[in-house]
N, C-alpha and C positions, 0 to 999 in steps of 0.2 A: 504494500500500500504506500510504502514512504516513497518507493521510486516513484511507482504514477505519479505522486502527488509533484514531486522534482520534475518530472518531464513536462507535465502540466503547468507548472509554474515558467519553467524556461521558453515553451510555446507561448504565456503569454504574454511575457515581455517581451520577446521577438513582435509579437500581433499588436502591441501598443507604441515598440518603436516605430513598424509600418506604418502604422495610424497616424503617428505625430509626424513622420514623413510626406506620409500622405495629403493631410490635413493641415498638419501647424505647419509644413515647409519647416521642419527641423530634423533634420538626420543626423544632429550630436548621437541620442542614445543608441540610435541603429548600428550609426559606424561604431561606436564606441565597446557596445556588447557584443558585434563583430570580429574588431579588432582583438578583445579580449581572449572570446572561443579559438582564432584562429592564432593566435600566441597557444595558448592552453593545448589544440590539437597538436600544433607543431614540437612541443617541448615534450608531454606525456603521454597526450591519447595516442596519435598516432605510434610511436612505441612499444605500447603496453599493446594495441589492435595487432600490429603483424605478430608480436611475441606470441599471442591469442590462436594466430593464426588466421585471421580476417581477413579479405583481402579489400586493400585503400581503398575504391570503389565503395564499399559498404562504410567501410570507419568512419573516414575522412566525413560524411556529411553528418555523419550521426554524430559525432565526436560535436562537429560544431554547431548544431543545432541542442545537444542538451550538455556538454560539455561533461562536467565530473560526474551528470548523474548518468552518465553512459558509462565513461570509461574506467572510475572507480569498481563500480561490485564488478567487470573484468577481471581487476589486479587483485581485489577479495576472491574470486574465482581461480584465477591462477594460485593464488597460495593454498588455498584448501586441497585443491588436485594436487599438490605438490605431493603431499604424505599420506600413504593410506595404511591403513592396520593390516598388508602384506608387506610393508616396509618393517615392522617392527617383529614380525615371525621370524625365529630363529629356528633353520632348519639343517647349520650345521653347513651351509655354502657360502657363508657367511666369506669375504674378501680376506677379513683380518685373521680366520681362521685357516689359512692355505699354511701348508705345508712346504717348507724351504729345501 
């Protein structure tokens, strides 16, 4: 529920810069929350997307369109898959266990 609620929030600040673009002739917040995503994909999201295995095509818009609330739970994703409870089974093949 908390993402929706982020991606929904990020849609409507997008939808109110348009507006004020549209309407007031003011593109500060457009460009500006713009500018912001498109720093953000370039330094993280895109990153953490290929690492993911995404391909840019996909990321890249989604990255800037809702920015951390896309490509954060990714990096919470990638760390959780990192270790599963067949990591911690000792069945005696263990690397540290070889024979010299």
């Amino acid at each position: 529920m908390k993402m929706v609620t982020e991606f929904m929030v990020s849609l409507a600040i997008w939808l109110f810069g348009a507006y004020r673009w549209i309407f007031k002739k003011s593109a500060a917040l457009l460009l500006g929350f713009c500018g912001l995503r498109l720093a953000e994909c370039a330094l993280i999201g895109d990153r953490i997307g290929v690492k993911y295995g995404l391909p840019r095509w996909l990321n890249d818009p989604l990255c800037v369109l809702f920015g951390a609330a896309w490509w954060y739970p990714l990096k919470r994703r990638m760390s959780y898959d990192d270790l599963t409870d067949e990591d911690f089974v000792e069945d005696g093949k263990e690397p540290w266990r070889e024979e010299f």
